[in-house]
C-alpha positions as CSV (number, residue, x, y, z in Angstrom):
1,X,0.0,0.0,0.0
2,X,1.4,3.5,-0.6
3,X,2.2,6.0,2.1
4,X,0.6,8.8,2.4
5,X,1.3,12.5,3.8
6,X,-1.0,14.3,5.8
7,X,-0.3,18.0,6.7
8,X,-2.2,19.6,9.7
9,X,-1.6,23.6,9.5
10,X,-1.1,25.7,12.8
11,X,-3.1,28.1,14.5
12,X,-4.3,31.3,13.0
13,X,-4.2,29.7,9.4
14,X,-7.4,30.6,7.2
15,X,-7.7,29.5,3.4
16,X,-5.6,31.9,1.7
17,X,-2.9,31.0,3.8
18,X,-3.2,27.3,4.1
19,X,-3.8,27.0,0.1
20,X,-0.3,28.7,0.0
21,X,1.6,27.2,2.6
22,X,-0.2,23.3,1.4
23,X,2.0,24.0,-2.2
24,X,4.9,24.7,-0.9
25,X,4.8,21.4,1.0
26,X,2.8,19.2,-1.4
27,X,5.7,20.1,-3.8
28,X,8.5,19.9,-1.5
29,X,7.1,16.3,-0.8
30,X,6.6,15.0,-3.7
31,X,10.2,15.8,-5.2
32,X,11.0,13.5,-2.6
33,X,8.5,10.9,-2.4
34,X,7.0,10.9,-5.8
35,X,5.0,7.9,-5.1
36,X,3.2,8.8,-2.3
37,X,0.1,10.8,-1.6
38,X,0.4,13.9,0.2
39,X,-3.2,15.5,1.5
40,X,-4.0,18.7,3.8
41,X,-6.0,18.7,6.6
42,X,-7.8,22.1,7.0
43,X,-9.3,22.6,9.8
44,X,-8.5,26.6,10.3
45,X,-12.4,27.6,9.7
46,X,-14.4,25.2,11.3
47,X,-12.9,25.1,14.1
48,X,-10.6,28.2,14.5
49,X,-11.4,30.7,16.5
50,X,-13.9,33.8,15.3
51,X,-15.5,36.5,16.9
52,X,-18.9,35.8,17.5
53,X,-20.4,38.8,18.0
54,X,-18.4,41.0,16.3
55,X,-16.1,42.0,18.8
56,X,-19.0,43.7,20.8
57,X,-16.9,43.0,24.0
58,X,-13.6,44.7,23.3
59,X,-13.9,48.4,24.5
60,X,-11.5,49.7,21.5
61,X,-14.2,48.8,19.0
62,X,-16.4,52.1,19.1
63,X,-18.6,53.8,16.5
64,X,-19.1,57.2,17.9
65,X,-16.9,59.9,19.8
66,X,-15.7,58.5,23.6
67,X,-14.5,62.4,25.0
68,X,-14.8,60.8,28.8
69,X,-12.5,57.7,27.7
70,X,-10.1,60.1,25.4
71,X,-9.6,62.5,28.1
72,X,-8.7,59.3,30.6
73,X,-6.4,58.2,28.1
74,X,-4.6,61.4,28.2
75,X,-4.3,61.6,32.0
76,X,-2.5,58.2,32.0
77,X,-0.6,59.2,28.9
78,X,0.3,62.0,30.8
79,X,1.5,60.1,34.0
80,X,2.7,57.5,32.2
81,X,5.3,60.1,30.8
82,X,5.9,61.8,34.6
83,X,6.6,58.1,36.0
84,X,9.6,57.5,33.2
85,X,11.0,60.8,34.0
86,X,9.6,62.9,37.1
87,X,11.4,65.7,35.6
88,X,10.1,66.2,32.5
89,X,7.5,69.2,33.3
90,X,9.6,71.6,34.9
91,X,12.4,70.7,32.4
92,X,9.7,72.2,30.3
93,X,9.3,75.1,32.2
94,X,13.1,75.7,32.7
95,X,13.7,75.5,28.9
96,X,10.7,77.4,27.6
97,X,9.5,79.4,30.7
98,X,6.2,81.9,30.3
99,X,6.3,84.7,27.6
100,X,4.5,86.8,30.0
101,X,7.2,87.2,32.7
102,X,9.4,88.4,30.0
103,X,7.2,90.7,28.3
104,X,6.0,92.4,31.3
105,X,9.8,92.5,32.5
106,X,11.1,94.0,28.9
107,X,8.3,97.4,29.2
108,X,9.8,99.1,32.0
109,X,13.3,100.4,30.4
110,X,14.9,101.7,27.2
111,X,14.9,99.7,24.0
112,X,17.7,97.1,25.2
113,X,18.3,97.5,28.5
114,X,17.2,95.6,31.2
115,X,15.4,93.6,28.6
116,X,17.1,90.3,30.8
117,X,14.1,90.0,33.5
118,X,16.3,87.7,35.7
119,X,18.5,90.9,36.2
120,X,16.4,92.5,37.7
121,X,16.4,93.4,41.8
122,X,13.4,91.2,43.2
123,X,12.1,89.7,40.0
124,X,13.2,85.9,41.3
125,X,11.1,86.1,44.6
126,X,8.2,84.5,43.1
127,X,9.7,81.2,41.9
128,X,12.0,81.7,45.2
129,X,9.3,81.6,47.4
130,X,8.0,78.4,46.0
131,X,11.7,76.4,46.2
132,X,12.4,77.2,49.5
133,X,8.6,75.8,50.7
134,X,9.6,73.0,48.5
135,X,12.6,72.9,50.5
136,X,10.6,72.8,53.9
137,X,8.8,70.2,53.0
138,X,11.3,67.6,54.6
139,X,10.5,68.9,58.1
140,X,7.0,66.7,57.9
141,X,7.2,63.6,60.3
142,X,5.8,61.7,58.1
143,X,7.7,58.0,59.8
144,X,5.9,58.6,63.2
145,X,2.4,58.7,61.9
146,X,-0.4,56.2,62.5
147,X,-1.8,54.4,59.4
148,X,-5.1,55.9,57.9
149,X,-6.7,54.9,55.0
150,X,-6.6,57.3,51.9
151,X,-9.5,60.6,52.4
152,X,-12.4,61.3,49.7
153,X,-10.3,63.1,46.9
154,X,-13.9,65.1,46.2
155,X,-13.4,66.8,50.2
156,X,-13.5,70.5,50.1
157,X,-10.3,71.7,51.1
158,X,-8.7,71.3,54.6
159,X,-6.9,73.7,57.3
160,X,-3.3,73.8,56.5
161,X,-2.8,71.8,60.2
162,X,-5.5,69.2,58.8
163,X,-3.2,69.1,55.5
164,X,-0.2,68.3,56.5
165,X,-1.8,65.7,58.8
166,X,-3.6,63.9,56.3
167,X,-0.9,64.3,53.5
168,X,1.6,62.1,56.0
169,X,-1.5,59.6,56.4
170,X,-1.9,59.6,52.6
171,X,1.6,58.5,52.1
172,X,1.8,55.7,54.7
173,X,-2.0,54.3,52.9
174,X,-0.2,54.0,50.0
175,X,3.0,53.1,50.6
176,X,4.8,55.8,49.3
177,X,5.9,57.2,53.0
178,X,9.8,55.6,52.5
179,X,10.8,57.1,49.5
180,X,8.9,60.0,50.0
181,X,12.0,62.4,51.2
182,X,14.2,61.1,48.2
183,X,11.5,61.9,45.8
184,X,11.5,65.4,47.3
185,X,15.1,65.2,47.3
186,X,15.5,64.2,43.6
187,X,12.9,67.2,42.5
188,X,14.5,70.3,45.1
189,X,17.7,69.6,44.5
190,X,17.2,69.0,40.7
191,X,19.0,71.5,38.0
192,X,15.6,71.9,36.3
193,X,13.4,72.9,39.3
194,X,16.7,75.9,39.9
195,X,15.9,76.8,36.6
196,X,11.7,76.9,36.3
197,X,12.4,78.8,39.8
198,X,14.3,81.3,38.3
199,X,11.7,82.1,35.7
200,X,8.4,82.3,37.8
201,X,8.5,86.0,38.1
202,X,4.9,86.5,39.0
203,X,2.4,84.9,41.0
204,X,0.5,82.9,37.9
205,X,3.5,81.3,37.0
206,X,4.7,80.9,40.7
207,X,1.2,79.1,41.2
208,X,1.9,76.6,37.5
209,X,5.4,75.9,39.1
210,X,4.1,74.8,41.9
211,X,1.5,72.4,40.7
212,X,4.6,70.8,38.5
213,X,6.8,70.3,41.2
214,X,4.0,68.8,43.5
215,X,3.9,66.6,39.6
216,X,6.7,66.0,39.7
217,X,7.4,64.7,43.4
218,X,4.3,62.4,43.3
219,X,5.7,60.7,40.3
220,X,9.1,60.3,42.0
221,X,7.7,58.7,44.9
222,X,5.5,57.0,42.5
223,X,8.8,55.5,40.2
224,X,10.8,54.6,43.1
225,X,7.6,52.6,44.9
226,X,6.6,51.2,41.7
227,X,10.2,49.8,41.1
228,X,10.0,48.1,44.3
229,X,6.1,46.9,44.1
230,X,5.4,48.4,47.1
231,X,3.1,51.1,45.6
232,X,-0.4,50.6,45.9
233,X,-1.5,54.0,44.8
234,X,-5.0,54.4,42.8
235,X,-5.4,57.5,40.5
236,X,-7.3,59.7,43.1
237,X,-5.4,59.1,45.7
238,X,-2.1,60.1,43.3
239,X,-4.9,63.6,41.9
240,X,-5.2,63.9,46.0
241,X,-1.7,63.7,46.9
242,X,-0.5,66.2,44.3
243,X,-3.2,68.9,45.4
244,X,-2.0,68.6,49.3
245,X,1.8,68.9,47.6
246,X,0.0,71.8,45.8
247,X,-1.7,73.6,48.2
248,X,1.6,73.5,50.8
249,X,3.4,75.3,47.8
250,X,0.8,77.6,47.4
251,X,-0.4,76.4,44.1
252,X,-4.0,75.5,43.0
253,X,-3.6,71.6,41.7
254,X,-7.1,71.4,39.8
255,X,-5.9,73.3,36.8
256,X,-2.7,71.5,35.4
257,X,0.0,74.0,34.4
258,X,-1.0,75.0,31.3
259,X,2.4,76.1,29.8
260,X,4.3,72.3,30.4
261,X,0.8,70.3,30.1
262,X,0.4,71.9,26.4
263,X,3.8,71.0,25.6
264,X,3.5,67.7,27.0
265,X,0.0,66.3,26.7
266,X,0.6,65.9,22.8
267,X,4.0,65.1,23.0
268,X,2.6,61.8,25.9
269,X,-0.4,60.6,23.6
270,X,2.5,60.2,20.9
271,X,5.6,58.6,23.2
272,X,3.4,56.3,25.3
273,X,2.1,53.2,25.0
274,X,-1.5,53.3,26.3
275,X,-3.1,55.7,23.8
276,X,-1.4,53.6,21.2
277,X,-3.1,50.2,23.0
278,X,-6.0,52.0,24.1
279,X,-6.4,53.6,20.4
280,X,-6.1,50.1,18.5
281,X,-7.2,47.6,20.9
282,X,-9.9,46.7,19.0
283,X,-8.1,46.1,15.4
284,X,-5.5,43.9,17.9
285,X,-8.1,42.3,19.1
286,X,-9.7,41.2,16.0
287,X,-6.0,40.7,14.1
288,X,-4.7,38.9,16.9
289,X,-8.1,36.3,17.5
290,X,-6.9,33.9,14.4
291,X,-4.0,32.7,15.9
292,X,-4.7,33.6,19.6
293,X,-8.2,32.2,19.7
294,X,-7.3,29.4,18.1
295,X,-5.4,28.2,20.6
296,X,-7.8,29.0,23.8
297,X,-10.4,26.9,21.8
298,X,-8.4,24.1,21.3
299,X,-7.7,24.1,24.9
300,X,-11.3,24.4,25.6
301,X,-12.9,22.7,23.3
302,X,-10.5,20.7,21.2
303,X,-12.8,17.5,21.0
304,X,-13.7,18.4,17.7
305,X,-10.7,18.8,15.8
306,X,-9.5,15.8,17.7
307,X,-12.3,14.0,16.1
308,X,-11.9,15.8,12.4
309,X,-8.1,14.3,12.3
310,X,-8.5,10.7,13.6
311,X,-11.5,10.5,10.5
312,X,-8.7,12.0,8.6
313,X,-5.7,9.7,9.0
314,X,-8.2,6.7,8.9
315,X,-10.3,7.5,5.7
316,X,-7.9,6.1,3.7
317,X,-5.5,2.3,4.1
318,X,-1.7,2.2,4.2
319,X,0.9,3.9,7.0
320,X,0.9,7.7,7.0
321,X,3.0,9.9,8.4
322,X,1.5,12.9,10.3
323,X,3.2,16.6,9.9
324,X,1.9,19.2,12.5
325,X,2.5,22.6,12.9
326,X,2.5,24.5,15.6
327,X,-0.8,23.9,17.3
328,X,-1.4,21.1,14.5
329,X,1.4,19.5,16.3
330,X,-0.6,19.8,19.7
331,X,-3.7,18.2,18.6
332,X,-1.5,15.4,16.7
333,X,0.1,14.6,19.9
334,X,-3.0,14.8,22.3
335,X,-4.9,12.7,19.9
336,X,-2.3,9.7,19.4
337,X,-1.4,9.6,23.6
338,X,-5.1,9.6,24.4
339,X,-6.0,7.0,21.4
340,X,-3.3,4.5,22.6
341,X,-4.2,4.9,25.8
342,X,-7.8,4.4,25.7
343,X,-8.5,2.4,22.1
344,X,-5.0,1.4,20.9
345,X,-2.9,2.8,18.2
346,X,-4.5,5.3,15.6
347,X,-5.0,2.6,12.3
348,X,-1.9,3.6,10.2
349,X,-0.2,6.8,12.1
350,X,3.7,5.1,11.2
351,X,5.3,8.6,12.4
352,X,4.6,11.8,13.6
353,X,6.7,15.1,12.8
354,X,5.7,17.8,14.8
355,X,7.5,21.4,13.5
356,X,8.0,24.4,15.7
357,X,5.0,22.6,18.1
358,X,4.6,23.4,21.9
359,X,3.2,20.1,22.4
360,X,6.5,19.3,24.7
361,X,6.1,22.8,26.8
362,X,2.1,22.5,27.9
363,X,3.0,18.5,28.7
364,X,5.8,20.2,30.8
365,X,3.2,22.8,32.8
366,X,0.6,20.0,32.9
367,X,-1.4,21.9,30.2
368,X,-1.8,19.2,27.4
369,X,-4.9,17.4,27.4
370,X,-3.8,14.1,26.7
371,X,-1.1,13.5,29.3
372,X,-0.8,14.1,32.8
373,X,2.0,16.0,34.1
374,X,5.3,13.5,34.0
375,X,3.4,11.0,32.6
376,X,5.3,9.1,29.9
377,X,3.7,8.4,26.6
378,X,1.5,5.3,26.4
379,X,2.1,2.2,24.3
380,X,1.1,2.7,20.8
381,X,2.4,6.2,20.5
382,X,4.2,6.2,17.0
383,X,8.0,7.3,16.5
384,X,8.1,10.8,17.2
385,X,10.2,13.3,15.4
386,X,10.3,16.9,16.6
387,X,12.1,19.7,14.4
388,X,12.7,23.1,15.9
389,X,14.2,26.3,15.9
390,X,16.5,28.2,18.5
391,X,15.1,31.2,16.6
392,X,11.6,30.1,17.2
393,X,10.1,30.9,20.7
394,X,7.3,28.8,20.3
395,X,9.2,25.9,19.4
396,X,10.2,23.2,22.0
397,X,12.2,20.1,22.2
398,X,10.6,16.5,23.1
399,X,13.3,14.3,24.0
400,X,14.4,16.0,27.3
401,X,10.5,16.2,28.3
402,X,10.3,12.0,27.9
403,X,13.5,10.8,28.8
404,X,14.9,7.6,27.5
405,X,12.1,7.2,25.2
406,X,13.4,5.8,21.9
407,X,10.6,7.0,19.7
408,X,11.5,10.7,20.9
409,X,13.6,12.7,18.5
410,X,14.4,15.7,18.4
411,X,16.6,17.5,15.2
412,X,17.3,21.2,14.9
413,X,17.1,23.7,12.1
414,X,18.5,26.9,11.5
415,X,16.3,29.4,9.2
416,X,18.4,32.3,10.9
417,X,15.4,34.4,10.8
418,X,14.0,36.3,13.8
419,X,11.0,35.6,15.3
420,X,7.4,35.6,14.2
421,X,9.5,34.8,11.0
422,X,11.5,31.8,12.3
423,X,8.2,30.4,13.1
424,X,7.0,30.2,9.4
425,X,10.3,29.4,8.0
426,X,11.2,25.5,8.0
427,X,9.0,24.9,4.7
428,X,11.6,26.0,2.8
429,X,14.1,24.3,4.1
430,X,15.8,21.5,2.4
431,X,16.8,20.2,6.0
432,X,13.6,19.6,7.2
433,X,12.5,17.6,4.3
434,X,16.1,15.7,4.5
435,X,15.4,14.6,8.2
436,X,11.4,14.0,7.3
437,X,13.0,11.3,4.9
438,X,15.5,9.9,7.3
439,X,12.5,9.6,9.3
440,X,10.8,7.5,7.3
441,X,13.5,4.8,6.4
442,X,14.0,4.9,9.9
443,X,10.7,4.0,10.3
444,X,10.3,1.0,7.4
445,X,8.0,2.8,6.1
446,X,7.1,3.1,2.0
């Protein structure tokens, strides 16, 4: 009887793609075995993964404006920007400063002189004023206080006594009470705050430097917790902390500083990551769902194509050899351990060639259906041949994960590709189909 090929696609594969990638290996094949059949099993669309109902449960997928959800993303944009450098607002403010201080400053003299408003007598005391409460801010005992729980950020304001009471509880609720003097430290004694100092000449901008430094030494505080998971911080106790921060350098918090946040507010939405993930979540979503789904499926409900490939490799007489791919591989290898151990050997499955499969991995974490963590495989189970690539990180090896077993064998190829490519790359490889041969007069078979 003649042998025959069957190919069993991986995850994510649809009919374009399988008609494609079936050519390449039908031909491949045959050049090699020109008298034996070689057949496709397509399973990708009946029992791939699809969105049911259109996605309706991703939040990305919208149809009309979101302002409340646009205006969140650019608050966390905007952290997310403070957190990688605290700094970044003032260094704003020490670079571009406010066009008002200088104006104003330029009026009072002839045409080019004292046009320099920091050379002024008095015109620092502003931004002065501001740095050196900064400054005083490491007299609060914050160690010695009790532990409160975080107040109601929507509170009307408290005495300056209550404030300085409940910003020390605030810290210790959310753990950021031990870094809290080196954030203050970092932002004081930073070149930038000097500088944004230096150009808050009046009281508006005295009032916008202030609300960045308080920024800026809650996202310190923030950084450092964060680095040692000790932060557990939510966003209006972080809104609360800054206006206490705020309010002790007399500044008003509710308005951010409108110079910096203009500045930096577009420049976040661009640099970050969340408006990019919050922006296309849904076309992830849906791109991603072929491949991803795919395999949650199979793990939930692989029954089916379990049942689709065993009618498969017995519709027709005479020993076949099994190629999986990627998840193909998976449900190759659950399907032969659980029909030998349960029924007996799968009528004419000779050999099994799993490529770039993770088949060893889940049996490793106890994930794959068929075998029990440590289990060995069960009588019956066909020689095993399992090709992968270093470049490949969803490709394992087989042999180590059942020691000693002599069907188990494991051969390496080298598509020097990176990955997601390496993945797709052994069918062109005149290796793989070299070792697929080997394989077979290894295995008597033809």
């Amino acid at each position: 009887m003649a042998m025959r090929f069957l190919f069993v696609h991986g995850t994510g594969v649809r009919r374009e793609r399988h008609d494609a990638l079936f050519a390449l290996v039908r031909e491949r094949l045959a050049a090699r075995f020109p008298g034996a059949a070689v057949e496709s099993c397509f399973w990708g669309e009946r029992f791939g993964a699809s969105m049911g109902a259109g996605g309706v449960s991703v939040p990305g997928l919208r149809t009309g404006p979101d302002e409340a959800g646009d205006a969140e993303a650019a608050e966390a944009a905007e952290w997310g920007l403070l957190l990688a450098d605290p700094l970044c607002e003032l260094r704003v403010l020490a670079e571009a400063g406010w066009d008002t201080a200088r104006a104003a400053a330029g009026s009072g003299g002839p045409e080019g002189e004292d046009d320099d408003p920091f050379a002024m007598p008095g015109i620092r005391a502003a931004g002065a004023r501001v740095l050196d409460l900064l400054d005083r801010l490491h007299g609060l005992d914050v160690p010695g206080l009790p532990h409160r729980p975080g107040p109601d950020p929507d509170a009307p304001p408290a005495p300056a006594a209550d404030r300085a009471d409940e910003l020390a509880a605030l810290l210790h609720g959310t753990g950021l009470a031990p870094g809290f003097r080196a954030a203050l430290d970092t932002v004081a004694r930073s070149e930038e705050a000097a500088r944004a100092g230096e150009r808050a000449t009046a009281e508006p901008e005295a009032r916008e430097l202030a609300t960045a430094l308080a920024r800026a030494v809650a996202a310190a505080a923030l950084a450092a917790a964060a680095a040692g998971a000790d932060a557990d911080c939510t966003a209006a106790e972080r809104d609360r902390l800054v206006e206490l921060l705020t309010a002790r350098l007399g500044g008003d918090a509710r308005v951010p500083g409108a110079r910096a946040a203009a500045v930096l507010g577009r420049l976040a939405m661009r640099v970050t990551t969340q408006p990019l993930l919050n922006a296309r979540r849904g076309a992830l979503t849906l791109g991603a769902t072929p491949a991803l789904g795919d395999i949650l499926r199979y793990q939930a409900r692989g029954a089916g194509l379990r049942a689709f490939l065993h009618e498969r490799i017995t519709a027709a007489p005479g020993p076949t050899v099994l190629i999986g791919h990627s998840l193909g591989g998976i449900a190759l290898v659950d399907l032969l351990a659980l029909e030998a151990a349960t029924g007996g050997p799968v009528p004419g499955a000779e050999l099994l060639v799993t490529v770039g499969s993770q088949a060893p991995y889940l049996h490793e974490i106890g994930a794959l259906t068929a075998l029990p963590p440590g289990s060995a495989l069960p009588y019956g189970f066909p020689r095993w041949l399992n090709v992968y690539d270093r470049q490949d990180v969803l490709s394992y090896l087989a042999a180590p994960v059942f020691p000693g077993d002599p069907r188990v064998t494991d051969h390496e190829v080298s598509s020097r590709q990176p990955f997601p490519a390496s993945h797709s790359a052994y069918w062109k490889q005149p290796s793989l189909y070299e070792r697929i041969e080997q394989a077979v007069a290894e295995a008597g078979i033809g």
